[in-house]
C-alpha positions in Angstrom: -24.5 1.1 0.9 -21.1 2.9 1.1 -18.7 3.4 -2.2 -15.7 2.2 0.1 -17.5 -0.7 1.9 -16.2 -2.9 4.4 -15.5 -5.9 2.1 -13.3 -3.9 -0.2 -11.3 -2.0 3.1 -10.6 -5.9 3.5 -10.1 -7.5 0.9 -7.8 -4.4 0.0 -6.0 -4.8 3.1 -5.1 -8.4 2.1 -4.1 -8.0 -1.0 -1.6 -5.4 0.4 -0.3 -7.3 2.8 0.5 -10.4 0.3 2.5 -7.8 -1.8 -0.6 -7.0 -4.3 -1.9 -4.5 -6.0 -5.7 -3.1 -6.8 -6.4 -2.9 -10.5 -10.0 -0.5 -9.9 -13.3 -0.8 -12.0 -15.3 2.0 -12.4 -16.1 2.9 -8.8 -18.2 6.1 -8.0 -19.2 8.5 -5.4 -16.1 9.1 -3.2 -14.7 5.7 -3.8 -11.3 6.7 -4.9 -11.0 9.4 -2.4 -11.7 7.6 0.4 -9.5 4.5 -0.7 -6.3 7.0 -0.7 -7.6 8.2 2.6 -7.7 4.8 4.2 -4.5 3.3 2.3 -2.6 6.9 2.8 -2.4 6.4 -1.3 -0.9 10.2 -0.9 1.0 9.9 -4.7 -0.5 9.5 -8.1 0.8 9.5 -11.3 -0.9 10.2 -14.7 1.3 10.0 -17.5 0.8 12.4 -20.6 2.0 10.8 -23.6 0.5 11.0 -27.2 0.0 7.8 -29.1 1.2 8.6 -32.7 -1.3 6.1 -34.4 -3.6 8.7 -33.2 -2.3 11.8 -34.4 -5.1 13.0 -36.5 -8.2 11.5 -33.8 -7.6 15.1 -31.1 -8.8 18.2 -31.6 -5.3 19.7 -31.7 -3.0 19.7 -34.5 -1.3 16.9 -34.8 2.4 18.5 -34.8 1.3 20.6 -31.9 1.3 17.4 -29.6 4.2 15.3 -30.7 7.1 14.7 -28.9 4.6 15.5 -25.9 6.0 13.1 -22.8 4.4 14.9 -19.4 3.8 12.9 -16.0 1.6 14.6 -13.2 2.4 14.1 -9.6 -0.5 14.7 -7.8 -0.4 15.2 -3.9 -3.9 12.7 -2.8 -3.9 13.1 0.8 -4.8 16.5 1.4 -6.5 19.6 -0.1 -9.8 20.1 -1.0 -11.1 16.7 -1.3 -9.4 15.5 2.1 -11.3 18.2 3.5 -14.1 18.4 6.1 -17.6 20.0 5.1 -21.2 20.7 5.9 -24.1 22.6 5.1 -25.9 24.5 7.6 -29.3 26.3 7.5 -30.2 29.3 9.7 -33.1 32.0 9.5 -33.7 30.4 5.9 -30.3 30.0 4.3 -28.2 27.5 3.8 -24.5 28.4 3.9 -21.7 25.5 2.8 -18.7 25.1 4.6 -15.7 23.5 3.7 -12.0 23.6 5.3 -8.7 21.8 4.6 -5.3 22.0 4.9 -1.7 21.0 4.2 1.4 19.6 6.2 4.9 20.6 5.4 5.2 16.6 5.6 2.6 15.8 3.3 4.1 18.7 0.8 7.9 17.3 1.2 7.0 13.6 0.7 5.0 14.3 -2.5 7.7 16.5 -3.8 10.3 14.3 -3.0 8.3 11.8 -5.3 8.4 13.9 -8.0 12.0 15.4 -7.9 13.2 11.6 -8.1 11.0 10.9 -10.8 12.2 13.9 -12.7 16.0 13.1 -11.8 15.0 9.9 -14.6 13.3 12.1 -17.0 14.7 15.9 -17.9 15.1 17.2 -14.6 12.3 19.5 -14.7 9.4 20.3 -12.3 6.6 22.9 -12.3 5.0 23.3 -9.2 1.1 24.5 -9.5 0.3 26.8 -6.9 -2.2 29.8 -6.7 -0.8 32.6 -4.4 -3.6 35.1 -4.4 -6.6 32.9 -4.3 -5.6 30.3 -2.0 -2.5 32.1 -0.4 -1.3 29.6 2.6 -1.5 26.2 0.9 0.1 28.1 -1.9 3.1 29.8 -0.2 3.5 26.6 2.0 3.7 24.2 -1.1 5.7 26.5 -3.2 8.5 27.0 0.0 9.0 23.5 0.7 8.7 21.9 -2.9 11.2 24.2 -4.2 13.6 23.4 -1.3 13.0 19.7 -1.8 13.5 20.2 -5.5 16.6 21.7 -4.7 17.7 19.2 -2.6 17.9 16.9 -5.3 19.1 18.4 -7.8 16.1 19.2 -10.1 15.3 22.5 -11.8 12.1 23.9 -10.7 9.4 26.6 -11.0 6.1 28.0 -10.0 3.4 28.0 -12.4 0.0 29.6 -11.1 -3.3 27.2 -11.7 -4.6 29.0 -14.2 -1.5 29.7 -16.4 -0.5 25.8 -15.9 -3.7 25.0 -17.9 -3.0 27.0 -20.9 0.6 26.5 -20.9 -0.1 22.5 -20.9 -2.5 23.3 -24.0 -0.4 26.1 -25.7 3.3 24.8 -24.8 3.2 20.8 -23.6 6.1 20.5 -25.1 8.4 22.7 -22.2 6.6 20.6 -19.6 8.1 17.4 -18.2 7.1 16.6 -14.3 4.1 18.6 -13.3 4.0 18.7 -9.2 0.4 20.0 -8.1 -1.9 19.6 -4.7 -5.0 17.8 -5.1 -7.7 19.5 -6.8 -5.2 21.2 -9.1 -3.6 17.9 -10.4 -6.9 16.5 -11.3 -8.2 19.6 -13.1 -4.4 19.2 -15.4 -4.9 15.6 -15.5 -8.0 16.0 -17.0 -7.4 18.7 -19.2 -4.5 17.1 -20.4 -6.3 14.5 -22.0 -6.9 16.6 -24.9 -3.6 16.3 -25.8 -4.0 12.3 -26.0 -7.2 12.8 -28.0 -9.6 11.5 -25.4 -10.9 11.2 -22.0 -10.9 7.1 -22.7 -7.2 7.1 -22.8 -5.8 8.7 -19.6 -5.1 5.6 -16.7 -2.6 6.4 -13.5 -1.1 4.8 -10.5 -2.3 5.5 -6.4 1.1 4.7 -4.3 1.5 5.1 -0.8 5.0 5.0 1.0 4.3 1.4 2.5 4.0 0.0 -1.3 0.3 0.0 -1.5 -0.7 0.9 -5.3 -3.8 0.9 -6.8 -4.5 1.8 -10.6 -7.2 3.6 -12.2 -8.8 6.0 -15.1 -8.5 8.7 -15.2 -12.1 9.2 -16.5 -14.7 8.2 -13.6 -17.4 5.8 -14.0 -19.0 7.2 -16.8 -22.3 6.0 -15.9 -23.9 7.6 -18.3 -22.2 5.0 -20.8 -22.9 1.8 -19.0 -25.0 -1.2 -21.3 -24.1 1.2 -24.2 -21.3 -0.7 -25.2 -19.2 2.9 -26.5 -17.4 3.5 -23.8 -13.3 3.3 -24.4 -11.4 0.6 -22.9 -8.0 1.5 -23.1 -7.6 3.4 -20.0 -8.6 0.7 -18.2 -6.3 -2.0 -20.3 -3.3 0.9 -19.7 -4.1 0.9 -16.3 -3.1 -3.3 -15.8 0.0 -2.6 -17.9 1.1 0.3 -15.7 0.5 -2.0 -12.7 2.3 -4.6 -14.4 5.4 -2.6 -15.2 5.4 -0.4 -11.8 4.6 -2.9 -9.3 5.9 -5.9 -10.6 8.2 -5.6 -12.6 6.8 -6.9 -15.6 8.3 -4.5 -18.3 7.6 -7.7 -21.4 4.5 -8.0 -20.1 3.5 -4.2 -19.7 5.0 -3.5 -23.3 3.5 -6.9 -24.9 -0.4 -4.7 -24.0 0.9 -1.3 -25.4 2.0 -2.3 -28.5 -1.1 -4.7 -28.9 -3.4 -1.4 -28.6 -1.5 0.9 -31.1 -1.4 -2.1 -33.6 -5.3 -1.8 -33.5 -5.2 1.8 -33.3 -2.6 1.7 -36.2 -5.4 -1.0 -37.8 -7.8 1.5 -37.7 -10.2 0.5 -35.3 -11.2 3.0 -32.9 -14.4 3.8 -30.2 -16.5 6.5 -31.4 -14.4 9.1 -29.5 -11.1 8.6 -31.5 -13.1 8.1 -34.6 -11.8 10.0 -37.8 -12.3 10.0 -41.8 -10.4 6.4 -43.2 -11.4 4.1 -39.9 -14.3 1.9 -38.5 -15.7 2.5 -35.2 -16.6 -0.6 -33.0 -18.1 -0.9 -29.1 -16.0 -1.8 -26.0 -16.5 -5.5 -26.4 -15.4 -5.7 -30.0 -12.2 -3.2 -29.6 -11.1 -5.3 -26.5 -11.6 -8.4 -28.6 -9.2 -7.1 -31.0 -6.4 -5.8 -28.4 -6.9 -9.1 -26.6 -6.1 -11.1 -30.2 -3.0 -8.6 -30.8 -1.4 -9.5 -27.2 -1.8 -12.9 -27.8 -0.6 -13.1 -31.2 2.6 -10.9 -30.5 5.7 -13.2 -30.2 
């Protein structure tokens, strides 16, 4: 009766404790939200990298996209969907309300995350903030992310919302760590996957400071698609190898996966999302079979 039910809250709790991690199926509602909540899962990353085998499946140009290697740190334990809201009716109208905040804690430990990643990638971070529209969240996560970026030694900058989302379309390239609060760096997660070529392919890791992780898509639970046997799977397969490599250390094992899917990509097998002119579509069942064949043929 709840998307975060009591079973799960234990069974997650568990699995934590013995060292674990949560591999997540297609959960709806508020399910993911209210995990990070409970788990204080305040970090995710979503990786923004381009598979060449699929250069020509996007809607971009192909050359506009390669060399593209972008990771979003996205701050889960605050913002607008931490917040509280309700919807009152008075003298015939119903008027929404909605309020939440941000600590200069929760801003320095998810910026701190991402200026460490960044010190192992090309020292860059852009910081998505919007200082006219949401003016106190914005100047507070600017102050104290730059500071913390300076801290450790990290170039930084402020990109407003709006002109983050066509400079990750128009210039990916220039970007390398992308630091944004919570509804911002799920709008650029998203929107980034046009750069992959799909929705089906975009997968990230939930971490909280205790060494609770839990890995998802990127994409919902596409309900829409379920029985139809088109939805993508490779999120969801990219998803276990991230846990894999990030949690346990299992970089064969992570690497054995990845280079079983762009062998099949490279095959020419795609879902009906990546289809294009010289390959053969097939359903989730029959493009898993093929990935699954791939991994275990690999040597």
């Amino acid at each position: 009766g709840r998307p975060l039910s009591d079973e799960i809250i234990d069974f997650a709790e568990t699995l934590f404790a013995d060292g674990g991690a949560l591999l997540c199926g297609p959960g709806g509602g508020r399910f993911v939200y209210d995990l990070r909540r409970r788990f204080d899962l305040y970090c995710k990353l979503s990786p923004l990298v381009p598979l060449p085998e699929l250069r020509g499946a996007g809607k971009l140009r192909p050359e506009h996209t390669d060399g593209v290697d972008i990771l979003v740190v996205r701050e889960n334990s605050g913002g607008v969907y931490q917040g509280e809201g309700r919807i009152e009716s008075r003298d015939g109208t119903r008027t929404a309300h909605h309020a939440f905040s941000y600590t200069d804690g929760q801003v320095a430990r998810i910026a701190r995350a991402a200026a460490r990643v960044a010190q192992q990638r090309r020292g860059n971070v852009a910081i998505i903030t919007k200082p006219a529209g949401v003016a106190a969240v914005s100047q507070l996560f600017g102050e104290v992310a730059g500071e913390v970026c300076a801290a450790h030694g990290v170039k930084w900058r402020i990109l407003e919302i709006d002109h983050a989302a066509y400079h990750l379309l128009q210039h990916p390239r220039d970007l390398d760590v992308v630091l944004a609060p919570n509804l911002a760096g799920d709008v650029l997660a998203d929107a980034g996957a046009l750069l992959l070529g799909s929705r089906g392919l975009t997968f990230s890791g939930n971490f909280s400071l205790d060494g609770a992780a839990v890995y998802q898509t990127n994409h919902g639970a596409a309900n829409d698609l379920r029985g139809s046997d088109r939805a993508n799977p490779t999120a969801q397969i990219l998803s276990l190898a991230m846990l894999l490599r990030e949690s346990f250390g299992l970089f064969d094992e992570a690497a054995r996966i990845e280079s079983a899917i762009r062998r099949v990509f490279a095959a020419g097998l795609r879902t009906d999302d990546l289809n294009e002119p010289g390959c053969t579509a097939v359903g989730t069942a029959e493009l898993t079979r093929h990935i699954v064949r791939q991994i275990e043929a690999a040597p």
